[in-house]
PDB file of N, CA, C and O in Angstrom:
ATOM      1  N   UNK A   1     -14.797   9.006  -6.622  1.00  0.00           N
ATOM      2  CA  UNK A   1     -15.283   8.915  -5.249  1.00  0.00           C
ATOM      3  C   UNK A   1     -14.116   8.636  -4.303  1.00  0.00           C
ATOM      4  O   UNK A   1     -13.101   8.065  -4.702  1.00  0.00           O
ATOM      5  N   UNK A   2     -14.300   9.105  -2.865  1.00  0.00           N
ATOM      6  CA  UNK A   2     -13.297   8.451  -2.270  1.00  0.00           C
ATOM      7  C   UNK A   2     -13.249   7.465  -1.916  1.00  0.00           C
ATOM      8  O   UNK A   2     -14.037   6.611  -2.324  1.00  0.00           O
ATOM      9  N   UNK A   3     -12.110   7.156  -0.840  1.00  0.00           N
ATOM     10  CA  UNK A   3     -12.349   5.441  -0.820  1.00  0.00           C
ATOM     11  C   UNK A   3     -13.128   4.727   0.098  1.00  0.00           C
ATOM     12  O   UNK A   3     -13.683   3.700  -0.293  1.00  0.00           O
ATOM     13  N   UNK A   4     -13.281   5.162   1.439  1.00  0.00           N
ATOM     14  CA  UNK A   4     -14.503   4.506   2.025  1.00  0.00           C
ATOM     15  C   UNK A   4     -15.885   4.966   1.224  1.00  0.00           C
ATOM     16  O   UNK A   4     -16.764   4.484   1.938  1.00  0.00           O
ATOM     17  N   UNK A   5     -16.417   5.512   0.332  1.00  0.00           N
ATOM     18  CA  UNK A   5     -17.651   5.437  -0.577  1.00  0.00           C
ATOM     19  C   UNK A   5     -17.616   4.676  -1.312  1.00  0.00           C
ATOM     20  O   UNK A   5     -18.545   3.906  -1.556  1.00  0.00           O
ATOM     21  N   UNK A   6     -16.371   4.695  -1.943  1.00  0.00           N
ATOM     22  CA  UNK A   6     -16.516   3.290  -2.788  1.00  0.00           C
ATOM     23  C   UNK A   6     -16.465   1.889  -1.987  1.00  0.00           C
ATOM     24  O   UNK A   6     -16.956   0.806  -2.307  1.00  0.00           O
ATOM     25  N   UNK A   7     -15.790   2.212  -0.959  1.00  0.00           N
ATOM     26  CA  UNK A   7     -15.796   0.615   0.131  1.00  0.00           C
ATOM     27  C   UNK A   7     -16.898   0.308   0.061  1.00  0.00           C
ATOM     28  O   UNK A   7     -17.375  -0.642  -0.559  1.00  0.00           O
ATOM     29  N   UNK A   8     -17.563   1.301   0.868  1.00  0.00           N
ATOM     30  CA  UNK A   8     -18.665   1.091   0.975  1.00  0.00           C
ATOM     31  C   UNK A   8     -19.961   0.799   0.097  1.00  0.00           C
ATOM     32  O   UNK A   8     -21.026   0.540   0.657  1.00  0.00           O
ATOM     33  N   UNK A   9     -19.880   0.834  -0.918  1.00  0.00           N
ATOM     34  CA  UNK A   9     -20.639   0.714  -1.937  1.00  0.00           C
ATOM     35  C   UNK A   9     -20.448  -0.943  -2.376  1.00  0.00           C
ATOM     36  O   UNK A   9     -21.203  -1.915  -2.379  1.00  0.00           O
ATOM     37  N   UNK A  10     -19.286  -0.751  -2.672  1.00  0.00           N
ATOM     38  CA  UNK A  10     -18.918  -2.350  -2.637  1.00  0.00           C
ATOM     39  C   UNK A  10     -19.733  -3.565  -1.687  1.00  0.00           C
ATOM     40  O   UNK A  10     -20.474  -4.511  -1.954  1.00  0.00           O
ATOM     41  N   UNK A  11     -19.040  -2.857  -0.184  1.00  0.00           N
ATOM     42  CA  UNK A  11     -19.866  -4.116   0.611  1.00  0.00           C
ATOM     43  C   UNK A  11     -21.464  -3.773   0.527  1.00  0.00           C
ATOM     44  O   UNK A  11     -22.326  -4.649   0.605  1.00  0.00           O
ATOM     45  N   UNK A  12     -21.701  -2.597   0.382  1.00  0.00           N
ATOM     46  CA  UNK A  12     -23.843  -2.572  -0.507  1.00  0.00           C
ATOM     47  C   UNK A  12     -23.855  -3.840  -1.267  1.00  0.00           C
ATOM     48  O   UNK A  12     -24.537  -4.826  -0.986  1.00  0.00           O
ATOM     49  N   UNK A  13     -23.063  -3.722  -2.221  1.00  0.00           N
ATOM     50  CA  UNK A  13     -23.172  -4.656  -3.649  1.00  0.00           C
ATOM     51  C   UNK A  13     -23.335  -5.810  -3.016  1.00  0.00           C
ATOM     52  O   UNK A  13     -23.957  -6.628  -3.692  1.00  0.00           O
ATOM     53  N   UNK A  14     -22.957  -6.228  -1.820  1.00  0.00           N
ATOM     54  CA  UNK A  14     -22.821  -7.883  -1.393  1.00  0.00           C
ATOM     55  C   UNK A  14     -24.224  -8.032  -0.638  1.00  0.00           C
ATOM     56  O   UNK A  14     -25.177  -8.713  -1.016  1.00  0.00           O
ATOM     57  N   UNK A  15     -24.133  -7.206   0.567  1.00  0.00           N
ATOM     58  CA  UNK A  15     -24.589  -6.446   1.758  1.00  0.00           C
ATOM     59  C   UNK A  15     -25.958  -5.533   1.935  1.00  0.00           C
ATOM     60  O   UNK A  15     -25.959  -4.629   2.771  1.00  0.00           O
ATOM     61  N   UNK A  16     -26.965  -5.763   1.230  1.00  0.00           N
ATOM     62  CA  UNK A  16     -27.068  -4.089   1.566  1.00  0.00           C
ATOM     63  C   UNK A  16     -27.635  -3.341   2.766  1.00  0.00           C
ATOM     64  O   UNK A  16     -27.677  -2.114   2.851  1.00  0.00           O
ATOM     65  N   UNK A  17     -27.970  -4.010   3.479  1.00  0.00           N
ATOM     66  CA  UNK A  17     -28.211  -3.836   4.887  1.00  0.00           C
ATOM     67  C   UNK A  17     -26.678  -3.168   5.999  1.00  0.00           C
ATOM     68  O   UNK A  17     -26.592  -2.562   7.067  1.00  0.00           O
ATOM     69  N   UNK A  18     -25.877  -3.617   5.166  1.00  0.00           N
ATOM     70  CA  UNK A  18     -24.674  -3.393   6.036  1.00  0.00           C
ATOM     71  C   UNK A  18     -24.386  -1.886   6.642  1.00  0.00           C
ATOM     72  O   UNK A  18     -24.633  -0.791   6.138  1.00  0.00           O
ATOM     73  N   UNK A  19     -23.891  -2.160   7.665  1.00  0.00           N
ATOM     74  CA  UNK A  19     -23.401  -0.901   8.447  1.00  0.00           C
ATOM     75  C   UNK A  19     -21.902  -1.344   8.244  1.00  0.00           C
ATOM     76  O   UNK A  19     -21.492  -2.406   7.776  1.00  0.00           O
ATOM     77  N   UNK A  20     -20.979   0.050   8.850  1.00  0.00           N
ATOM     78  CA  UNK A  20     -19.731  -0.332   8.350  1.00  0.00           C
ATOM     79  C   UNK A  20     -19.200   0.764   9.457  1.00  0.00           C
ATOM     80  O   UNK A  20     -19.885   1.782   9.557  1.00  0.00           O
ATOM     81  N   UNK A  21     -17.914   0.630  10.386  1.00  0.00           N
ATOM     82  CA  UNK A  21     -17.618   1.502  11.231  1.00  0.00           C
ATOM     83  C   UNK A  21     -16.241   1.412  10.703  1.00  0.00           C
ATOM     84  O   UNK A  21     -15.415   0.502  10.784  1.00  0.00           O
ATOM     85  N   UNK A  22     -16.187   2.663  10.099  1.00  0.00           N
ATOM     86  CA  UNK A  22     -14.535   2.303   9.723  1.00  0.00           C
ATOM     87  C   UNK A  22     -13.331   3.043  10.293  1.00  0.00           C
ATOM     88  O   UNK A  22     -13.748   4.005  10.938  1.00  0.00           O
ATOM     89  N   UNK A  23     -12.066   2.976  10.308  1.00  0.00           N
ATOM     90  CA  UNK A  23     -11.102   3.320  10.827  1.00  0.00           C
ATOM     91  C   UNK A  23      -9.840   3.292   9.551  1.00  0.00           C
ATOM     92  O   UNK A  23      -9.615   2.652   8.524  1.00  0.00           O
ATOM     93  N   UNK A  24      -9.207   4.414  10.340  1.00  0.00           N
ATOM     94  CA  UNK A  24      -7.217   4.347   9.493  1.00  0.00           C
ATOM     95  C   UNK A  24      -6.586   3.427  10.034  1.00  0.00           C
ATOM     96  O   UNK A  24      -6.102   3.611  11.150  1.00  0.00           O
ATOM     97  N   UNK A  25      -6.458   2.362   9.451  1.00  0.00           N
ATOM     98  CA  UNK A  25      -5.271   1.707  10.807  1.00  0.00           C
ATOM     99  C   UNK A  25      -3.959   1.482   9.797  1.00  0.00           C
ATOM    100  O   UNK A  25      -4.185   0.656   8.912  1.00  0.00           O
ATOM    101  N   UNK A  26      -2.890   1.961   9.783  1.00  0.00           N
ATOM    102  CA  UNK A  26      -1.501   2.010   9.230  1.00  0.00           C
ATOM    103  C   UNK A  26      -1.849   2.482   7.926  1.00  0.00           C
ATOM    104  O   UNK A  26      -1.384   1.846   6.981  1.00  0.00           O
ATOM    105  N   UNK A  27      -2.505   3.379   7.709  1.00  0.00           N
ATOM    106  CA  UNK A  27      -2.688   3.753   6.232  1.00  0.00           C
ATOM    107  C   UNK A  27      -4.051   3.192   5.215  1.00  0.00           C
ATOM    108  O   UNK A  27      -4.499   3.446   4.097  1.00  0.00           O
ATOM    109  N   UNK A  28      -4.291   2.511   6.075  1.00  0.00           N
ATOM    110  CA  UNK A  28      -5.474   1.355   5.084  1.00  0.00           C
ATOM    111  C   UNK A  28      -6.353   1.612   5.747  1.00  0.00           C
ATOM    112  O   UNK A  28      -6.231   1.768   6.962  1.00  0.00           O
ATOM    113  N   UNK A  29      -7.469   1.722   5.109  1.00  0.00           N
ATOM    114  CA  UNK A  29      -9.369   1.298   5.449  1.00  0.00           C
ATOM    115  C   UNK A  29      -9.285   0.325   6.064  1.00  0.00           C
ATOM    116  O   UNK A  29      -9.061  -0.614   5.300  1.00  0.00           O
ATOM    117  N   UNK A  30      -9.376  -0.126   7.585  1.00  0.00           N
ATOM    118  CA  UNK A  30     -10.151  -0.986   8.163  1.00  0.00           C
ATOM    119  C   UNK A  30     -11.699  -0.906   9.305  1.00  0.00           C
ATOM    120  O   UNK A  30     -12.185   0.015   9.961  1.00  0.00           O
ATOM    121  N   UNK A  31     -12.101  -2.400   9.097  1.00  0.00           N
ATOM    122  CA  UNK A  31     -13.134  -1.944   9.941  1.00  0.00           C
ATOM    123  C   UNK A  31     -14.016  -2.828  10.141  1.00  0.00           C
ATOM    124  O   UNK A  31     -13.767  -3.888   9.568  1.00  0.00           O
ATOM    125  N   UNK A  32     -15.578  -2.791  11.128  1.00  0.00           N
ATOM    126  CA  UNK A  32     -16.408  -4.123  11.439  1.00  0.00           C
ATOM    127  C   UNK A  32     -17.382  -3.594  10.462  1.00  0.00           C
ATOM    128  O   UNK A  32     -17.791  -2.448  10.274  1.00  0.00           O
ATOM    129  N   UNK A  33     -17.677  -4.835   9.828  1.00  0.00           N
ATOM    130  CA  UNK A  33     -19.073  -4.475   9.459  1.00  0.00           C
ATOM    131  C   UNK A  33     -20.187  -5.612   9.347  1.00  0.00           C
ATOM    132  O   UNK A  33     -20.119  -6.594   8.607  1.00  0.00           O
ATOM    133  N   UNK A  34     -20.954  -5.376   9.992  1.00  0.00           N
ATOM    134  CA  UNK A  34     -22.027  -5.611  10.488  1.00  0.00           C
ATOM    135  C   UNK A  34     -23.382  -5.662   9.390  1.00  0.00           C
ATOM    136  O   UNK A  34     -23.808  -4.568   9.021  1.00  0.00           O
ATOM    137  N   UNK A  35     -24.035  -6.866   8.887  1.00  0.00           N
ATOM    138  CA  UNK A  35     -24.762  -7.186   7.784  1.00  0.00           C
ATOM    139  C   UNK A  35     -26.090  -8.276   8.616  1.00  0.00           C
ATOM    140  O   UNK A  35     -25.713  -9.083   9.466  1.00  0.00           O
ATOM    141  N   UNK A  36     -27.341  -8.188   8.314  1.00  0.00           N
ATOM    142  CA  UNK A  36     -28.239  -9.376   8.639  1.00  0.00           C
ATOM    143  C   UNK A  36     -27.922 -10.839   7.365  1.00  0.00           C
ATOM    144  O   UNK A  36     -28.064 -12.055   7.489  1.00  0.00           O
ATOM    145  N   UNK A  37     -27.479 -10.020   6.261  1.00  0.00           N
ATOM    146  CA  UNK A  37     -27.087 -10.959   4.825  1.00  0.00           C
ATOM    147  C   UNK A  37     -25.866 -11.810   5.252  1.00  0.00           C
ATOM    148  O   UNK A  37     -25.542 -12.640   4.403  1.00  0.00           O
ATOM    149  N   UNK A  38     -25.053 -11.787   6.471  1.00  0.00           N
ATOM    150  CA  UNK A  38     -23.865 -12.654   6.760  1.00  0.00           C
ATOM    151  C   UNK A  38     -24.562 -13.763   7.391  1.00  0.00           C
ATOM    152  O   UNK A  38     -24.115 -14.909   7.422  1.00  0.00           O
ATOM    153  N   UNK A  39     -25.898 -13.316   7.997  1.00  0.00           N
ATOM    154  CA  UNK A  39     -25.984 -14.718   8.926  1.00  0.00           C
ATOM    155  C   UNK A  39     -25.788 -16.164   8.377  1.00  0.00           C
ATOM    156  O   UNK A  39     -25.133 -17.013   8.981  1.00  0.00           O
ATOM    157  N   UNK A  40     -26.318 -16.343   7.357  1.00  0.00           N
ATOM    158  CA  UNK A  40     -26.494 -18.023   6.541  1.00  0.00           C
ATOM    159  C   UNK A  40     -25.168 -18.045   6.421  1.00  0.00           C
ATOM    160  O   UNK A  40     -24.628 -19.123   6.671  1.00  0.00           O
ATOM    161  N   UNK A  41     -24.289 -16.867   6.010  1.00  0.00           N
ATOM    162  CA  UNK A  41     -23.070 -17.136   5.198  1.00  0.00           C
ATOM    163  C   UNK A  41     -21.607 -17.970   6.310  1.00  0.00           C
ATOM    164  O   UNK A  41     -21.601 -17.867   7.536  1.00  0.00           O
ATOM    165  N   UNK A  42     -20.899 -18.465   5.790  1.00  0.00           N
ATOM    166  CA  UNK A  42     -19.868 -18.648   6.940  1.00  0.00           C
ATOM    167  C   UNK A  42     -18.734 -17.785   6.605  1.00  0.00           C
ATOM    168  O   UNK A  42     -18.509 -16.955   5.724  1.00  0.00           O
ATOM    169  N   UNK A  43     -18.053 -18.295   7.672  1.00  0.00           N
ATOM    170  CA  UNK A  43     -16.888 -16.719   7.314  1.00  0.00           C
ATOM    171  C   UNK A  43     -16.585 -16.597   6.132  1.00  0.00           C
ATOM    172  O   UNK A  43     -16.867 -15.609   5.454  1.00  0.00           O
ATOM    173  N   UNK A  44     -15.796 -17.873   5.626  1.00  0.00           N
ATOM    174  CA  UNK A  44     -15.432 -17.688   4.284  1.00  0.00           C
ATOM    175  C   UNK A  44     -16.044 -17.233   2.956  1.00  0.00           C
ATOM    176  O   UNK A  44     -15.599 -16.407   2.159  1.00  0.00           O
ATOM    177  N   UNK A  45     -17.408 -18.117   2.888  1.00  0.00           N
ATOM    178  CA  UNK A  45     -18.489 -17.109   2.069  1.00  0.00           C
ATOM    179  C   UNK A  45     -18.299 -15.849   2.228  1.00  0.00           C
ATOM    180  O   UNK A  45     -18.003 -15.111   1.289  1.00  0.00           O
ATOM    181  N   UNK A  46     -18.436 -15.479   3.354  1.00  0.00           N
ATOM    182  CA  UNK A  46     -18.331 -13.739   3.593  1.00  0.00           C
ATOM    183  C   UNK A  46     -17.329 -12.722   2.971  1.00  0.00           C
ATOM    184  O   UNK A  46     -17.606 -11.708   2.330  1.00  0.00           O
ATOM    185  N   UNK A  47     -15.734 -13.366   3.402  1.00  0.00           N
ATOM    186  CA  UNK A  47     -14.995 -13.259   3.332  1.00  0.00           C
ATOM    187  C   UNK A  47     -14.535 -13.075   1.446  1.00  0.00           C
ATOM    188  O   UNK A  47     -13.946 -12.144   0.897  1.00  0.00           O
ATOM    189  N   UNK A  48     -15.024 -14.213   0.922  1.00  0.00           N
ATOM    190  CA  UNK A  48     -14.632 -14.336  -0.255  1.00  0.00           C
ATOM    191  C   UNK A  48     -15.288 -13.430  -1.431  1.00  0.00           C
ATOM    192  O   UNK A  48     -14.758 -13.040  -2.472  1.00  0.00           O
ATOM    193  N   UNK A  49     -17.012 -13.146  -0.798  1.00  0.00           N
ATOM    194  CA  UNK A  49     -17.977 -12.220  -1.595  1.00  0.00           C
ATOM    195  C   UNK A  49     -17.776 -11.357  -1.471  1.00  0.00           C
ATOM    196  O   UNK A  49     -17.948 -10.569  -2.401  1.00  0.00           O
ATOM    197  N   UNK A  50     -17.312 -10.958  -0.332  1.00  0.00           N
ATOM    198  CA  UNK A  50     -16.970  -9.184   0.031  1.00  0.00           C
ATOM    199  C   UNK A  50     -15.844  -8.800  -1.011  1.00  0.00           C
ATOM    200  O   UNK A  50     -16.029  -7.912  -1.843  1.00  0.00           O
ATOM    201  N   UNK A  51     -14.596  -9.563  -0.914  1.00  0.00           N
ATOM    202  CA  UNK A  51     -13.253  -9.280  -1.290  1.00  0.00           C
ATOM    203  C   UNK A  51     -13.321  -9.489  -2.658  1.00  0.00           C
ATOM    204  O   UNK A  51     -12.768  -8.586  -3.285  1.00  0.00           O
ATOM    205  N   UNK A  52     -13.919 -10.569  -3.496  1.00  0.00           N
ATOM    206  CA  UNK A  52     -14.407 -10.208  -4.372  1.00  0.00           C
ATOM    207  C   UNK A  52     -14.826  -8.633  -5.254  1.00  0.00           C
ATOM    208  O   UNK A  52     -14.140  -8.055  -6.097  1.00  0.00           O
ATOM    209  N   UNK A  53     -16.106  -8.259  -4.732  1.00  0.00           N
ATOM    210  CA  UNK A  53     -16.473  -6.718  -4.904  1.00  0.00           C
ATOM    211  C   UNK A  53     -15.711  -5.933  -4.845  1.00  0.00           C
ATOM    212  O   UNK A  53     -15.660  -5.000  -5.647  1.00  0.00           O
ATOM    213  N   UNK A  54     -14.702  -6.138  -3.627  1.00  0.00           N
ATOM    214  CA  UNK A  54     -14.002  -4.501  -3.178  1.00  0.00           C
ATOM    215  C   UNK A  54     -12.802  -4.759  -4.240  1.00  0.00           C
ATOM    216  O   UNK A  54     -12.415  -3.767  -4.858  1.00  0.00           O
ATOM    217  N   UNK A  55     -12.152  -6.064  -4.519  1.00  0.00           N
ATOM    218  CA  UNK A  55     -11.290  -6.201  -6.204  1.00  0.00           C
ATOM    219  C   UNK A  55     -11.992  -5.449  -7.515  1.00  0.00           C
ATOM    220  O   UNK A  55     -11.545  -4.685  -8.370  1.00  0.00           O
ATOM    221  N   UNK A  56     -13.302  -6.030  -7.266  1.00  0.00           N
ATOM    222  CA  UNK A  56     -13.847  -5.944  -8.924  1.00  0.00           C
ATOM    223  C   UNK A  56     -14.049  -4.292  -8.572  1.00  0.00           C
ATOM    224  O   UNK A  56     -13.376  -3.514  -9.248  1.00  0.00           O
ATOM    225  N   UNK A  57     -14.588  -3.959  -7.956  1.00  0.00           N
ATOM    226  CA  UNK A  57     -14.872  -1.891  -7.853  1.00  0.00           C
ATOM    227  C   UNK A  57     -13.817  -1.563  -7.593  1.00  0.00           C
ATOM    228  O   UNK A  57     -13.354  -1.155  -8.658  1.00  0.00           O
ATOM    229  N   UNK A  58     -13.028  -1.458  -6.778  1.00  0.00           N
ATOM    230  CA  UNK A  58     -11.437  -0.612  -6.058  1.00  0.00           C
ATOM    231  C   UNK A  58     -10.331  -0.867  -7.619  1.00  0.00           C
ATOM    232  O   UNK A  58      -9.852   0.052  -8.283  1.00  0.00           O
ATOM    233  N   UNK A  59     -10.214  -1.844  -7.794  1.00  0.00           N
ATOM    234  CA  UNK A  59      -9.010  -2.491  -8.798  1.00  0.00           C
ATOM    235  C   UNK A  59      -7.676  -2.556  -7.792  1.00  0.00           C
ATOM    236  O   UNK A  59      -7.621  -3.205  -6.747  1.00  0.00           O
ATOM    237  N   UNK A  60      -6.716  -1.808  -8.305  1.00  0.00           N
ATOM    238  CA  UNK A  60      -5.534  -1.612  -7.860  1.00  0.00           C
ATOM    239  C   UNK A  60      -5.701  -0.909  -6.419  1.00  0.00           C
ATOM    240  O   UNK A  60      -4.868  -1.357  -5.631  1.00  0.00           O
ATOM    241  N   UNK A  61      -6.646   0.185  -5.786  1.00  0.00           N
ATOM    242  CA  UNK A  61      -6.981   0.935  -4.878  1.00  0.00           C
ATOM    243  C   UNK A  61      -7.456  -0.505  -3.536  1.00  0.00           C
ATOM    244  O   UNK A  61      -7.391  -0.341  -2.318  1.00  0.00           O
ATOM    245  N   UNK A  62      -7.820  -1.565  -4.113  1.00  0.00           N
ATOM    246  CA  UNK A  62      -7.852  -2.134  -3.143  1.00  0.00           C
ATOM    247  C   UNK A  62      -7.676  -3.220  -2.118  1.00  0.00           C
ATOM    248  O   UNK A  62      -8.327  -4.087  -1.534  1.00  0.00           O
ATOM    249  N   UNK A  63      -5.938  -2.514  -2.235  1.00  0.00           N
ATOM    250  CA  UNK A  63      -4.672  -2.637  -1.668  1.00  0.00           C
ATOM    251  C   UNK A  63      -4.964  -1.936  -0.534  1.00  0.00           C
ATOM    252  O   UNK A  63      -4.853  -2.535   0.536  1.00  0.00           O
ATOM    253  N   UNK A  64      -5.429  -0.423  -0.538  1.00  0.00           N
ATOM    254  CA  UNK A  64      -5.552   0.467   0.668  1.00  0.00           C
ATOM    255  C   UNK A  64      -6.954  -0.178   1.566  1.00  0.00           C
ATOM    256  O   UNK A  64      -7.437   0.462   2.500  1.00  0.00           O
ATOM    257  N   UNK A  65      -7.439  -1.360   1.182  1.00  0.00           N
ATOM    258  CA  UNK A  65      -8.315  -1.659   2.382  1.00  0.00           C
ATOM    259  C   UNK A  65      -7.877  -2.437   3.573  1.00  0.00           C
ATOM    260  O   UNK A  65      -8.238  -3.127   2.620  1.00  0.00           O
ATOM    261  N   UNK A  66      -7.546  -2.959   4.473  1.00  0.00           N
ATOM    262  CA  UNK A  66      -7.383  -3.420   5.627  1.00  0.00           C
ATOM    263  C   UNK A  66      -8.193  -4.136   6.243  1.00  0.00           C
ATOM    264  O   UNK A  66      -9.378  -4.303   5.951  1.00  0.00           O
ATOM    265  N   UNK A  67      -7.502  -4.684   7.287  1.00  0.00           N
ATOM    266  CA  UNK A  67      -8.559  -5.969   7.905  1.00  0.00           C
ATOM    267  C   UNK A  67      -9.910  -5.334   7.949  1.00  0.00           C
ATOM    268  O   UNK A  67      -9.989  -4.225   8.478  1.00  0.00           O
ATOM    269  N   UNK A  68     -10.977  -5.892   7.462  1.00  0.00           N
ATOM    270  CA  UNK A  68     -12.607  -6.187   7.345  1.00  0.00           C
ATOM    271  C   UNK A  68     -13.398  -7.637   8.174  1.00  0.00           C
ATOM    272  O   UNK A  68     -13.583  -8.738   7.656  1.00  0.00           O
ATOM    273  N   UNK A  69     -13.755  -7.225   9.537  1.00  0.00           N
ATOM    274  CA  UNK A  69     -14.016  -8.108  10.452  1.00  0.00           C
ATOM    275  C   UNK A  69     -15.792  -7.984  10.172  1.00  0.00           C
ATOM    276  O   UNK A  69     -16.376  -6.927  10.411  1.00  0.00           O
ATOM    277  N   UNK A  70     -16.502  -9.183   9.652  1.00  0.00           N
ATOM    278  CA  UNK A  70     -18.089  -9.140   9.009  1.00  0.00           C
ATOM    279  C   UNK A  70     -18.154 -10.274  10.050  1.00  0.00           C
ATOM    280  O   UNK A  70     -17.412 -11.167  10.458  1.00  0.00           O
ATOM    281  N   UNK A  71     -19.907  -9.621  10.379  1.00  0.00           N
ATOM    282  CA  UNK A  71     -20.494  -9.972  11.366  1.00  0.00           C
ATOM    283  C   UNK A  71     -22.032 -10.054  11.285  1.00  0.00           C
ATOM    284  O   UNK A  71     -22.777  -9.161  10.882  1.00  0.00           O
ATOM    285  N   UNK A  72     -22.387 -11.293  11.740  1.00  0.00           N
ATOM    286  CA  UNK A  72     -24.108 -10.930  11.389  1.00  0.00           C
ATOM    287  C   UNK A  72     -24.375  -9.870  12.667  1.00  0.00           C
ATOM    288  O   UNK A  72     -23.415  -9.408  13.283  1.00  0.00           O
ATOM    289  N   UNK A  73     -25.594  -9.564  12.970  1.00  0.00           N
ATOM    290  CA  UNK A  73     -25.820  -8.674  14.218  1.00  0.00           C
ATOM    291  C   UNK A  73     -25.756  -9.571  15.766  1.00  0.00           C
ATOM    292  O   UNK A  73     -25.321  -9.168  16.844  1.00  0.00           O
ATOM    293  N   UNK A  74     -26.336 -10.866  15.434  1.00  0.00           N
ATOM    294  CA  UNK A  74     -26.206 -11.919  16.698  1.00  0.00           C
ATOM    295  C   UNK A  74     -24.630 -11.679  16.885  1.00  0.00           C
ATOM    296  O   UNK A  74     -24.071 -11.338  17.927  1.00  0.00           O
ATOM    297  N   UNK A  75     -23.980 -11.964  15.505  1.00  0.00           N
ATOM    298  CA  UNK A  75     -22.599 -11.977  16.341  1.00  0.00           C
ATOM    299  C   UNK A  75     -21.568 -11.299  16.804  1.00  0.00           C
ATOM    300  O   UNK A  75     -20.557 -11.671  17.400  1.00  0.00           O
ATOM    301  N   UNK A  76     -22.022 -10.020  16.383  1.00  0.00           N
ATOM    302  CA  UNK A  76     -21.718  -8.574  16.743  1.00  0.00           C
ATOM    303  C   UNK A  76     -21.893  -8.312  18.093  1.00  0.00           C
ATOM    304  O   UNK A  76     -20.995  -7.800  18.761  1.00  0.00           O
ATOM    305  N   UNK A  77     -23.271  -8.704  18.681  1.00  0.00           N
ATOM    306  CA  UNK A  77     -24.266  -8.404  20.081  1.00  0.00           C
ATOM    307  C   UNK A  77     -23.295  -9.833  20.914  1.00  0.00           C
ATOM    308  O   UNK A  77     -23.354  -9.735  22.139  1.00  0.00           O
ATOM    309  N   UNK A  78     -22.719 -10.689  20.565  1.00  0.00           N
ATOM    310  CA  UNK A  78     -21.896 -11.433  21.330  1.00  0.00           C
ATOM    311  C   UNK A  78     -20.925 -11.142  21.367  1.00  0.00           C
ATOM    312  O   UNK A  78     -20.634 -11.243  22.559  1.00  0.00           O
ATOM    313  N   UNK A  79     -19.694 -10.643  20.600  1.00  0.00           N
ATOM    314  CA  UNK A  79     -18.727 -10.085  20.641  1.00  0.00           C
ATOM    315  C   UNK A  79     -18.264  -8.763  21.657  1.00  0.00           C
ATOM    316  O   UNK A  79     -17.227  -8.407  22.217  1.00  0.00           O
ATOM    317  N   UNK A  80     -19.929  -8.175  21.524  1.00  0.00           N
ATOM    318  CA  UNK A  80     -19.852  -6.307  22.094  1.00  0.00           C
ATOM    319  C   UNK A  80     -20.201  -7.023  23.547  1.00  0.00           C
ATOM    320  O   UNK A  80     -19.893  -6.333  24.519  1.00  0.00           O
ATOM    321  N   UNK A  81     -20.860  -8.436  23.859  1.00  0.00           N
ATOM    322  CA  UNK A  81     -20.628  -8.548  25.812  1.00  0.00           C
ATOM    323  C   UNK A  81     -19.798  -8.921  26.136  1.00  0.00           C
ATOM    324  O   UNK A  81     -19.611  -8.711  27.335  1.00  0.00           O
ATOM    325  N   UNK A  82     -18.849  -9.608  25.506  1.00  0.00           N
ATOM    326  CA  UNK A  82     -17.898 -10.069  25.808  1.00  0.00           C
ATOM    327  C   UNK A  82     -16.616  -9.078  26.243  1.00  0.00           C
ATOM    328  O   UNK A  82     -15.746  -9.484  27.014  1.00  0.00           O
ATOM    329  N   UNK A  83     -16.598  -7.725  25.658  1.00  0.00           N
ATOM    330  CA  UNK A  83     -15.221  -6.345  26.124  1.00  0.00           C
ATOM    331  C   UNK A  83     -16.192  -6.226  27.344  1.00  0.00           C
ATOM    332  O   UNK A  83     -15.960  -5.416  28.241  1.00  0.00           O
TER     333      UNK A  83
END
């Protein structure tokens, strides 16, 4: 598979509600993604379950992922009034 399918599959595995808007930024998969399953979580939970997955599925491949900014939807909808 390529690699945002497998990204993406990954953050399913955590996520599965998640949306995911992704981008190239210097060579690497980055991107927001947006989950109702982040709300309870705090960043770090988030942070640590996601990165988790995208190790255990990607292996070595996921090196090519890039900053991953997770967001419940409240905090997405505060972020998007704020630009």
């Amino acid at each position: 598979m390529a690699l945002q399918a497998d990204l993406e599959h990954a953050i399913h595995a955590v996520a599965p509600r998640a949306t995911m808007q992704p981008k190239r930024v210097n060579g690497r998969l980055s991107g927001l993604v947006i989950a109702e399953e982040f709300d309870p979580m705090t960043h770090l939970e988030r942070q640590r379950a996601v990165w988790a997955k995208i190790r255990e599925e990607l292996g070595a491949r996921a090196t090519k992922v890039g900053v991953l900014l997770q967001y419940s939807p409240e905090e997405a909808d505060a972020v998007a009034d704020t630009e």
